[in-house]
NUVEX-760170 format. One record per residue (C-alpha): residue number from 1; residue in three letters; x, y, z. Coordinates in Angstrom, 3 decimals. Layout:
N
{drenpa NUM; volo ALA; u X; v Y; w Z} .
...
***
This chain:
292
{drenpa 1; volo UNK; u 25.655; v 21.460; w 8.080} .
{drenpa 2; volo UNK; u 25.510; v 18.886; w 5.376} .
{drenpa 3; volo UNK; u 25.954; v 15.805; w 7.482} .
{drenpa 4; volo UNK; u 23.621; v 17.441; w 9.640} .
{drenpa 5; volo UNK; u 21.055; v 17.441; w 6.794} .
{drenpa 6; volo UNK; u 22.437; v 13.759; w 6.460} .
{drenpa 7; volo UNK; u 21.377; v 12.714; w 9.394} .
{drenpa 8; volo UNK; u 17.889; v 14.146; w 9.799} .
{drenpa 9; volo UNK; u 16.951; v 12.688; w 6.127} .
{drenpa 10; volo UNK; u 17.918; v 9.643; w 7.372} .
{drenpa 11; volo UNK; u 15.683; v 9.787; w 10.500} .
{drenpa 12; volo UNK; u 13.011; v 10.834; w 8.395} .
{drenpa 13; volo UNK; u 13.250; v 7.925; w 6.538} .
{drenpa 14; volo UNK; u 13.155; v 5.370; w 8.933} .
{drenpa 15; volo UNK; u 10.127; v 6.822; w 10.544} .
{drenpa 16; volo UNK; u 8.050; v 6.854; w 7.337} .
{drenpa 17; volo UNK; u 9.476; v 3.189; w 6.932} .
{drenpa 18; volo UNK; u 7.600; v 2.336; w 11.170} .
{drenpa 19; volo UNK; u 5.041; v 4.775; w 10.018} .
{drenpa 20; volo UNK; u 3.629; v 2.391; w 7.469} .
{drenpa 21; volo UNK; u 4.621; v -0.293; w 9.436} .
{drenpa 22; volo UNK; u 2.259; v 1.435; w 11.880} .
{drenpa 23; volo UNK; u -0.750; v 1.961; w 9.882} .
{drenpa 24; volo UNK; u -1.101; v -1.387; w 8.758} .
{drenpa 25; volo UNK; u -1.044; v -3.114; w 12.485} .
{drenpa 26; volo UNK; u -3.121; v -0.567; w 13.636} .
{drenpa 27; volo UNK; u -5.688; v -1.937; w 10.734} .
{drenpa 28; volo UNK; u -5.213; v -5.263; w 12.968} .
{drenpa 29; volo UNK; u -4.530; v -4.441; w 16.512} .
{drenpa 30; volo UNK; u -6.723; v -1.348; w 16.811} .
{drenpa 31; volo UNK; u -9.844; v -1.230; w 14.279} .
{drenpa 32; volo UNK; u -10.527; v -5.108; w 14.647} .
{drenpa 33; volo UNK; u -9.546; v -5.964; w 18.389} .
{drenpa 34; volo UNK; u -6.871; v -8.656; w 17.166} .
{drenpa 35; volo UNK; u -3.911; v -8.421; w 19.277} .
{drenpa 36; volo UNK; u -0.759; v -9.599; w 16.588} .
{drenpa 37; volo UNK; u 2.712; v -9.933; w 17.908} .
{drenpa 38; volo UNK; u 4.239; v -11.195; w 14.533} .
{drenpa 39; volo UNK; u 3.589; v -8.226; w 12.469} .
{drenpa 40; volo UNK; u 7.832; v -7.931; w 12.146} .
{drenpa 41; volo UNK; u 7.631; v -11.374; w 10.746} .
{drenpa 42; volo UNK; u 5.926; v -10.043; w 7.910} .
{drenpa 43; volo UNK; u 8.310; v -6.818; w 7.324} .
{drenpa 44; volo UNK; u 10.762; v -9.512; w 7.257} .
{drenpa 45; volo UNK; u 8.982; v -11.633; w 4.901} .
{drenpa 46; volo UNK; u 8.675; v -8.083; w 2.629} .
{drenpa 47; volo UNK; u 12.555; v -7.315; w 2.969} .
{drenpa 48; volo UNK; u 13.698; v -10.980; w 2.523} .
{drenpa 49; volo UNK; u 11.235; v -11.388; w -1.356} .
{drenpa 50; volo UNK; u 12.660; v -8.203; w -2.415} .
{drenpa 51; volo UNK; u 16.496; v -8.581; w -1.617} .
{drenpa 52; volo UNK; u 16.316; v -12.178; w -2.702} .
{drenpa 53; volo UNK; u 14.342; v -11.059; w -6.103} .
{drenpa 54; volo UNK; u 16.787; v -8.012; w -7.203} .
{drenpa 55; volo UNK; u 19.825; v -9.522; w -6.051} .
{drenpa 56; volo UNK; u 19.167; v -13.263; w -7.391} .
{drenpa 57; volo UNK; u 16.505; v -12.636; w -10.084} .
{drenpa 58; volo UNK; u 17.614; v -9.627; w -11.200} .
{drenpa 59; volo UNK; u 13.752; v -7.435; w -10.746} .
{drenpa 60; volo UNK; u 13.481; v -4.268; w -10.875} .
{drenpa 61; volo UNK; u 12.501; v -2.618; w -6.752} .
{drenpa 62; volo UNK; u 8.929; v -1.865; w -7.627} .
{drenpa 63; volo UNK; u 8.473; v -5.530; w -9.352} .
{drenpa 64; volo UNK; u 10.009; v -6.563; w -6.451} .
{drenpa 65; volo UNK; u 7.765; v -5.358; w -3.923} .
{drenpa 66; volo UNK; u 4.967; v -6.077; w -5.962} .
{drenpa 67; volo UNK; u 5.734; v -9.880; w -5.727} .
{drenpa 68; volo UNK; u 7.104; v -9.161; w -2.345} .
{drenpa 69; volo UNK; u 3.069; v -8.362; w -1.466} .
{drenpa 70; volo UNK; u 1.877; v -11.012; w -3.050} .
{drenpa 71; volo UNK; u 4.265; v -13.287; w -1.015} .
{drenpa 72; volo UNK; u 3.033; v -11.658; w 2.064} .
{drenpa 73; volo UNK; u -0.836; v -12.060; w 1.068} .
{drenpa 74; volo UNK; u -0.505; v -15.995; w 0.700} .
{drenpa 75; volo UNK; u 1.889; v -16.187; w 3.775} .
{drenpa 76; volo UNK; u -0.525; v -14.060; w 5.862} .
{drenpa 77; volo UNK; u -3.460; v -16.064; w 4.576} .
{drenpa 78; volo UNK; u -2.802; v -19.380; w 5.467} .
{drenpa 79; volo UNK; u -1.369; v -18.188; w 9.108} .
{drenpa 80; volo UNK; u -4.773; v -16.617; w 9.269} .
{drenpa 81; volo UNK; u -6.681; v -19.113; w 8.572} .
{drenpa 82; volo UNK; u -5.096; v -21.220; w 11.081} .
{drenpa 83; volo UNK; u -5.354; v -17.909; w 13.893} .
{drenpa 84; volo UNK; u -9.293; v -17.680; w 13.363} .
{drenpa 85; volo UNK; u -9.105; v -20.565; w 15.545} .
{drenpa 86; volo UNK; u -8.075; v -18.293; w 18.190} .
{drenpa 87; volo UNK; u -9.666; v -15.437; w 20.246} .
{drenpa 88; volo UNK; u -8.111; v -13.004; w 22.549} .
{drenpa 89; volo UNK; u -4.643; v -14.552; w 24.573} .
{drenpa 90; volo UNK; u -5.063; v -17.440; w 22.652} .
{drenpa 91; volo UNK; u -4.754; v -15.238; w 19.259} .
{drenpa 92; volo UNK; u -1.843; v -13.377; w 21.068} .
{drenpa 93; volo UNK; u 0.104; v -16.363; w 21.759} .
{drenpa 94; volo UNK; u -0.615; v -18.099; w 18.178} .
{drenpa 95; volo UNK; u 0.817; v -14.402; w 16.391} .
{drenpa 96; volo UNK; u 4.060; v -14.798; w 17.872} .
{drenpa 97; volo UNK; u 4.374; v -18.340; w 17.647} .
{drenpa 98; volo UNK; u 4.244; v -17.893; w 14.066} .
{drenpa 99; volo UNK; u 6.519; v -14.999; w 14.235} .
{drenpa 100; volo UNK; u 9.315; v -17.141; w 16.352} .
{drenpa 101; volo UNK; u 8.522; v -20.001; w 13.161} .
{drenpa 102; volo UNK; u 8.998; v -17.099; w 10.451} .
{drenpa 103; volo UNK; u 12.026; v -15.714; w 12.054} .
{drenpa 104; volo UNK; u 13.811; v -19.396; w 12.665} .
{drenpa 105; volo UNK; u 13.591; v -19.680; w 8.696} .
{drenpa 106; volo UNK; u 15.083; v -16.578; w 8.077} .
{drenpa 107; volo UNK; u 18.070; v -17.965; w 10.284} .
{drenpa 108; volo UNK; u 17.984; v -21.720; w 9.351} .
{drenpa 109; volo UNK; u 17.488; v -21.227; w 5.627} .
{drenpa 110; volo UNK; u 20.868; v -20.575; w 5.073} .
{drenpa 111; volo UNK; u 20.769; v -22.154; w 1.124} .
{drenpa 112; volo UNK; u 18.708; v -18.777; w 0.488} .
{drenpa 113; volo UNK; u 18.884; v -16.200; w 3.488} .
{drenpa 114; volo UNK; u 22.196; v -16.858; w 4.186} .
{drenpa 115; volo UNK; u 21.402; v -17.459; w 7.896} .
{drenpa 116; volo UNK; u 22.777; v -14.996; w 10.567} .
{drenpa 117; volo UNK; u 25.576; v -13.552; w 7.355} .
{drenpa 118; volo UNK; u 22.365; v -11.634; w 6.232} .
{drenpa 119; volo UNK; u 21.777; v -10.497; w 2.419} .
{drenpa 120; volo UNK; u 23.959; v -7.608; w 1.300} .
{drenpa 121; volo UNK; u 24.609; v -4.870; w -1.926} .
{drenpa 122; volo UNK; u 20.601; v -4.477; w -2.167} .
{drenpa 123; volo UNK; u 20.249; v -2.217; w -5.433} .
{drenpa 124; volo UNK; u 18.619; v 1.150; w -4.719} .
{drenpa 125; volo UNK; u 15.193; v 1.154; w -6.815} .
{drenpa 126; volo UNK; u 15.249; v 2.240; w -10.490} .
{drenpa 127; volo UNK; u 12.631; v 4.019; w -12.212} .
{drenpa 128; volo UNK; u 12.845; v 4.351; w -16.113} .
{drenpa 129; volo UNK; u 16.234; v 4.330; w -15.999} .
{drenpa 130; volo UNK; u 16.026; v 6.916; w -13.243} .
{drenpa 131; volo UNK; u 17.969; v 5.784; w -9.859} .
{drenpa 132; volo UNK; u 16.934; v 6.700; w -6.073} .
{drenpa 133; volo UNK; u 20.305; v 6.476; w -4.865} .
{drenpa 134; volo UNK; u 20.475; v 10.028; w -3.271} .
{drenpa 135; volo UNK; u 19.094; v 10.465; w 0.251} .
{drenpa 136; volo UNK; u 16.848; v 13.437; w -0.449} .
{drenpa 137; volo UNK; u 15.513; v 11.267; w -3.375} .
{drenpa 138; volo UNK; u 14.683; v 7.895; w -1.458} .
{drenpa 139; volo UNK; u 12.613; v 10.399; w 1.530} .
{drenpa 140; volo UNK; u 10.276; v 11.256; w -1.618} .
{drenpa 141; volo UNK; u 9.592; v 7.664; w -2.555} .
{drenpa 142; volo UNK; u 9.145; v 6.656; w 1.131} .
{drenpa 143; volo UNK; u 6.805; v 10.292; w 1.503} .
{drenpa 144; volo UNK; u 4.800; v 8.776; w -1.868} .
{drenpa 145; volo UNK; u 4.372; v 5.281; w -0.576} .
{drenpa 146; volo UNK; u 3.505; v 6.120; w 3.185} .
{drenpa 147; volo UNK; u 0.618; v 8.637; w 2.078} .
{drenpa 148; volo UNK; u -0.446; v 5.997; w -0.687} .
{drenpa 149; volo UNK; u -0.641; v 3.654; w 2.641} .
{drenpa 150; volo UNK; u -2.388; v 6.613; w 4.770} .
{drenpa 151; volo UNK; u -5.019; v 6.969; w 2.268} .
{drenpa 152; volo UNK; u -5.671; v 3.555; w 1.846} .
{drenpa 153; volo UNK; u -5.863; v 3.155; w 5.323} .
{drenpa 154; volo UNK; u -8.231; v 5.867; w 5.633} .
{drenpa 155; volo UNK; u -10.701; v 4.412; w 3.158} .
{drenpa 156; volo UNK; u -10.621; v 1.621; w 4.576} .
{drenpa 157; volo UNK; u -12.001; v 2.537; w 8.221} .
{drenpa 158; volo UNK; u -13.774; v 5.014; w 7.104} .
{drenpa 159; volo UNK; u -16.037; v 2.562; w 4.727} .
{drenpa 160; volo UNK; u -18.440; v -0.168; w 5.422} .
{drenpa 161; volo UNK; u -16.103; v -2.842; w 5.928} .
{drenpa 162; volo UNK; u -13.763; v -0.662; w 8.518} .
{drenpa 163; volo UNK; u -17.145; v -0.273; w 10.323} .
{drenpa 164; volo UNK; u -17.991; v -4.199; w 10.877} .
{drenpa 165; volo UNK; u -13.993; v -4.345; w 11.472} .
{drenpa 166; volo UNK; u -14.631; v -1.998; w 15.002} .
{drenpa 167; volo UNK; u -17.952; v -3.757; w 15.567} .
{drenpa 168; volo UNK; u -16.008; v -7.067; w 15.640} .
{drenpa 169; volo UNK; u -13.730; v -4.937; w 18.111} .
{drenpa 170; volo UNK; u -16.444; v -4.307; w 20.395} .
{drenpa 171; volo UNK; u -18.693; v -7.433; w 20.388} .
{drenpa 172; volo UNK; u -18.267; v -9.733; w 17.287} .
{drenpa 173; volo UNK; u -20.886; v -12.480; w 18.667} .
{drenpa 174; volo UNK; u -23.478; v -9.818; w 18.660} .
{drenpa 175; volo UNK; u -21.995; v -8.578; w 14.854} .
{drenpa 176; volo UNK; u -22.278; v -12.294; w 13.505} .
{drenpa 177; volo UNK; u -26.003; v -12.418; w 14.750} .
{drenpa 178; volo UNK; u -26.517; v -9.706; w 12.350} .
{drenpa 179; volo UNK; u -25.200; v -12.465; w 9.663} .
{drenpa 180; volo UNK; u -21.988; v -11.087; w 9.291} .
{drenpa 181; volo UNK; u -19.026; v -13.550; w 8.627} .
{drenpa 182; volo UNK; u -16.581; v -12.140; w 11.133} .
{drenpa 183; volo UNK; u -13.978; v -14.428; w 9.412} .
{drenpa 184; volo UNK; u -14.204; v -12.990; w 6.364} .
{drenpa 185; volo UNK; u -13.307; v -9.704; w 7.873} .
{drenpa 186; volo UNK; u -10.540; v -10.752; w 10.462} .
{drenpa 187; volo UNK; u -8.919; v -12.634; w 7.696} .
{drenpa 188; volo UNK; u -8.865; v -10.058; w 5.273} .
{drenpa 189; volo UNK; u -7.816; v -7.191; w 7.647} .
{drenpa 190; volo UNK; u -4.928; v -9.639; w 8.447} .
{drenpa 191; volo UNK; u -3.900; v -10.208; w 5.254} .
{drenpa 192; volo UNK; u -3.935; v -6.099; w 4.449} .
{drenpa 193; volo UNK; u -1.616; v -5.479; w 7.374} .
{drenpa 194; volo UNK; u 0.499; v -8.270; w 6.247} .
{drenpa 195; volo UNK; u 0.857; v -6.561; w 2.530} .
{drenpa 196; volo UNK; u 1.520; v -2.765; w 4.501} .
{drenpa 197; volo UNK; u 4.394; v -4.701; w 6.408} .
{drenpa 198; volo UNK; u 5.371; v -6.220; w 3.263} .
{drenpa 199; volo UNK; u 5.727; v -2.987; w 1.742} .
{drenpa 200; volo UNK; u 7.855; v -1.163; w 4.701} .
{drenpa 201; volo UNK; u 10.450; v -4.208; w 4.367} .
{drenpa 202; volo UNK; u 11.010; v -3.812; w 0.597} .
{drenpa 203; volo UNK; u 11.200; v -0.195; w 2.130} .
{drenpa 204; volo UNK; u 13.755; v -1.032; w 4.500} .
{drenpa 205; volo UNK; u 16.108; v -3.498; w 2.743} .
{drenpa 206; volo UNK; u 16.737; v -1.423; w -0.462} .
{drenpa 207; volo UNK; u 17.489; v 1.547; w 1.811} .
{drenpa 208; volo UNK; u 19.778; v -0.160; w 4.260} .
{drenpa 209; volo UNK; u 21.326; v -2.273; w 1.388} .
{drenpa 210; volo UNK; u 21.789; v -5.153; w 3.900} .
{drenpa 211; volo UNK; u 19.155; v -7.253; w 5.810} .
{drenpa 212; volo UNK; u 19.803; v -10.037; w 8.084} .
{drenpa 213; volo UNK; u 17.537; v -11.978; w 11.093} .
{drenpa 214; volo UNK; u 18.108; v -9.407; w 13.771} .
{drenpa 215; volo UNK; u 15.751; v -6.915; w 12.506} .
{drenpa 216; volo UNK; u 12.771; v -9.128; w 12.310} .
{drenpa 217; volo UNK; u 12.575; v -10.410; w 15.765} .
{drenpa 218; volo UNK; u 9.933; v -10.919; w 18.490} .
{drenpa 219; volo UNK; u 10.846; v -7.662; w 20.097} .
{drenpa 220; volo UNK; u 10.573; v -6.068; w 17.100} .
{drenpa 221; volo UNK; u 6.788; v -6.436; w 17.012} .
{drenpa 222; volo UNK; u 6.705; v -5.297; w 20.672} .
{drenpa 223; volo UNK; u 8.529; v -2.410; w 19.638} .
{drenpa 224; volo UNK; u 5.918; v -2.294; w 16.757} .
{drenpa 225; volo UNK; u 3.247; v -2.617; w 19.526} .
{drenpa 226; volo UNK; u 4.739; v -0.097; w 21.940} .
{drenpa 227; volo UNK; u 4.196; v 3.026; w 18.387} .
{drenpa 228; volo UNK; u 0.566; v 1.604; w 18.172} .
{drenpa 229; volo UNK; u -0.298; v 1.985; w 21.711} .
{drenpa 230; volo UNK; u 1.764; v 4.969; w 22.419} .
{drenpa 231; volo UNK; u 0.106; v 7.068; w 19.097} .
{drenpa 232; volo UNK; u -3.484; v 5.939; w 19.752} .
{drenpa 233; volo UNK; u -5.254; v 2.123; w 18.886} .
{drenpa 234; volo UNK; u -7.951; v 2.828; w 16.329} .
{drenpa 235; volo UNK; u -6.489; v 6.413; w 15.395} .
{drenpa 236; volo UNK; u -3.945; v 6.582; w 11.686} .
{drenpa 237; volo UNK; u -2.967; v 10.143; w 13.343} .
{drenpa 238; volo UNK; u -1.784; v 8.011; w 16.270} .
{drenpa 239; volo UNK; u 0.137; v 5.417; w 14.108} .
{drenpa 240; volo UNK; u 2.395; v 8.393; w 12.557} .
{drenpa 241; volo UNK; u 2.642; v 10.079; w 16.245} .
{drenpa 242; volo UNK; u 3.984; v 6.942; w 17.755} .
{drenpa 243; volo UNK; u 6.427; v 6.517; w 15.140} .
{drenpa 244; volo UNK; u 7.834; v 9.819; w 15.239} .
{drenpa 245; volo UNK; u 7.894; v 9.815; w 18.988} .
{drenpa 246; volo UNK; u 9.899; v 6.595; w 19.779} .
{drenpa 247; volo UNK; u 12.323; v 6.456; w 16.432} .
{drenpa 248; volo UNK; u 13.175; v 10.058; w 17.913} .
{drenpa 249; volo UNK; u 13.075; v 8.886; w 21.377} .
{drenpa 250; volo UNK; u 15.331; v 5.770; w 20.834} .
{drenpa 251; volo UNK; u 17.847; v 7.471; w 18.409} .
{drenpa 252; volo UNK; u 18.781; v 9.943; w 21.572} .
{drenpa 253; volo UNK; u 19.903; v 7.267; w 23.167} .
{drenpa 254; volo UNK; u 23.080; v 6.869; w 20.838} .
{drenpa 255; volo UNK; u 23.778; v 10.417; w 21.960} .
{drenpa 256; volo UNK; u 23.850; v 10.503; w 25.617} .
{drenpa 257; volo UNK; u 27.410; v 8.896; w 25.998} .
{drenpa 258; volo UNK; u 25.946; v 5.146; w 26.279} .
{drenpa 259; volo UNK; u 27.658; v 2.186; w 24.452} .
{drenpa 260; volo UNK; u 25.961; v 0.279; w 21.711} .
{drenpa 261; volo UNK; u 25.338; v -2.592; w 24.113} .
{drenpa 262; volo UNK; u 24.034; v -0.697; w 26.671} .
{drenpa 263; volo UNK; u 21.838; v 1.570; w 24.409} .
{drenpa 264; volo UNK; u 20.210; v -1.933; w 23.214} .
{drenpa 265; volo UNK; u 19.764; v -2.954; w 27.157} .
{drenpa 266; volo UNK; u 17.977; v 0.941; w 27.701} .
{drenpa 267; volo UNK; u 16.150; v 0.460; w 24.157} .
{drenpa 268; volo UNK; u 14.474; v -2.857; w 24.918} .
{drenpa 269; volo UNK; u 13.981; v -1.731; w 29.013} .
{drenpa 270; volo UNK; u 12.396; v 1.591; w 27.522} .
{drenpa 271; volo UNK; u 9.685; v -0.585; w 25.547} .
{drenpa 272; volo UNK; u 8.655; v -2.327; w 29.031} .
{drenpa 273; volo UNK; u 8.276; v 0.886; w 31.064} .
{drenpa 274; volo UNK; u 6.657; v 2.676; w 28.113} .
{drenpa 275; volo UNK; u 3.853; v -0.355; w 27.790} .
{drenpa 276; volo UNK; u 3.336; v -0.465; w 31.492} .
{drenpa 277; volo UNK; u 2.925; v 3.273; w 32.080} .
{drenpa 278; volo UNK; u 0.800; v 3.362; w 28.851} .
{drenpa 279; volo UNK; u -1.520; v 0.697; w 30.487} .
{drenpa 280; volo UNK; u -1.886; v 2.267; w 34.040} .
{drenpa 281; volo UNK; u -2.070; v 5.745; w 32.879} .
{drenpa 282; volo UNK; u -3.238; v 6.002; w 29.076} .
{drenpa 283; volo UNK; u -4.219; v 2.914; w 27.889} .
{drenpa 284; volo UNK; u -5.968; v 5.009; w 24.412} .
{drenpa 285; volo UNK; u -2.221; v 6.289; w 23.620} .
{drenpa 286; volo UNK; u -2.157; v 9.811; w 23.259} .
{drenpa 287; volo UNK; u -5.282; v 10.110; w 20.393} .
{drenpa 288; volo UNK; u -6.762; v 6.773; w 20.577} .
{drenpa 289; volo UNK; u -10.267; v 5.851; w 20.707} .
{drenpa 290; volo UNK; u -9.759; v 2.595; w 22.084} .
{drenpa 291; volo UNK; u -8.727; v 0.078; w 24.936} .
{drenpa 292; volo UNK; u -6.517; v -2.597; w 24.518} .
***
């Protein structure tokens, strides 16, 4: 009964960690129209400042992330910059370019990422003296941080700027007659979903007490994609949905007798059907407002 406890704590926890994830490339993909496929870069980006700063520096987690935001924000900003250039495929393309660049330093970098050997005994974060080492404990503070995110989210759409952000969706040359400077927006919508992703990695690498380059891949932000589409573009409900639907969805497949191997072949074969089905069938995702 206890492992069984265990185990559902833990799934809990790695669906708030896509959930936030999620929200903040729905912020992008869904409210604003700008289809990202490097979003995992930036979770890696997020995991990579905060192992690096507690296990070489010495900060305390929530310092940590902090600075691992901050990282994120400049990172994000330049990249966007250089992707305002870009509309529609053209953006698309550009996103994961710069995710394949991202991910290649994570691997290359081996003086500080330790290549492919990945970044191991993460601390647990500390509060006051106060450590989130237990299971039940870490759920709270990734409960806490992925309803900060929610709310934040919320405002955001639900205030002046989230409305030009879904009027640039829908037409942005008719929203810049108006005098509006769509970059402005685009860039600063990027640069929020960058910080969310940011957030979910510091998340994610003081939990699993071990990052390395596999988690942050290309397929990742399909996979990333796939929750978005699947929960509903341009819905926060949806971004939650999706998350709890495929983490649940994927994590059966380690218990239907397949190998490890072959439950990575189904996993990444599951995204494809999933994003084809969704396109012929429901392209809104199951609450969405909007088309890709």
């Amino acid at each position: 009964m206890q492992e069984l406890i265990y185990y559902f704590t833990h799934l809990a926890i790695i669906i708030g960690i896509y959930a936030i994830l999620a929200l903040g490339l729905n912020l992008v993909v869904g409210y604003t129209g700008l289809l990202s496929v490097m979003h995992a870069a930036f979770y890696g980006v997020g995991a990579y400042a905060t192992a690096l700063l507690m296990t070489q520096l010495g900060f305390n987690f929530f310092i940590a992330t902090g600075l691992s935001v901050v990282i994120a924000i400049v990172l994000s900003f330049a990249i966007g910059l250089v992707l305002s250039r870009f509309d529609g495929d053209y953006y698309a393309l550009g996103s994961l370019g710069f995710g394949v660049i991202l991910y290649s330093v994570f691997l290359s970098w081996r003086g500080v990422t330790r290549g492919a050997l990945g970044i191991p005994q993460i601390p647990k974060p500390e509060l006051f003296g106060f450590e989130f080492s237990q299971i039940t404990v870490f759920l709270l503070l990734v409960v806490v941080l992925a309803a900060g995110v929610y709310l934040c989210s919320r405002f955001v759409t639900r205030s002046s700027f989230g409305r030009v952000l879904m009027a640039i969706r829908e037409d942005e040359r008719a929203i810049q007659v108006f005098g509006y400077n769509t970059l402005y927006f685009k860039l600063t919508v990027f640069v929020i979903g960058a910080g969310i992703a940011a957030i979910a990695g510091a998340l994610f690498a003081s939990y699993i007490t071990y990052i390395n380059p596999s988690s942050f891949t290309a397929m990742e932000s399909i996979y990333l994609l796939s929750i978005i589409i699947l929960g509903g573009l341009a819905s926060l409900r949806g971004s939650v949905l999706g998350a709890v639907f495929l983490v649940v969805l994927f994590e059966g497949l380690r218990h239907i007798g397949l190998s490890s191997d072959m439950a990575a072949h189904m996993r990444e074969a599951l995204y494809g059907v999933i994003l084809v089905a969704l396109m012929l069938y429901r392209p809104q995702g199951l609450v969405g407002k909007y088309k890709l």
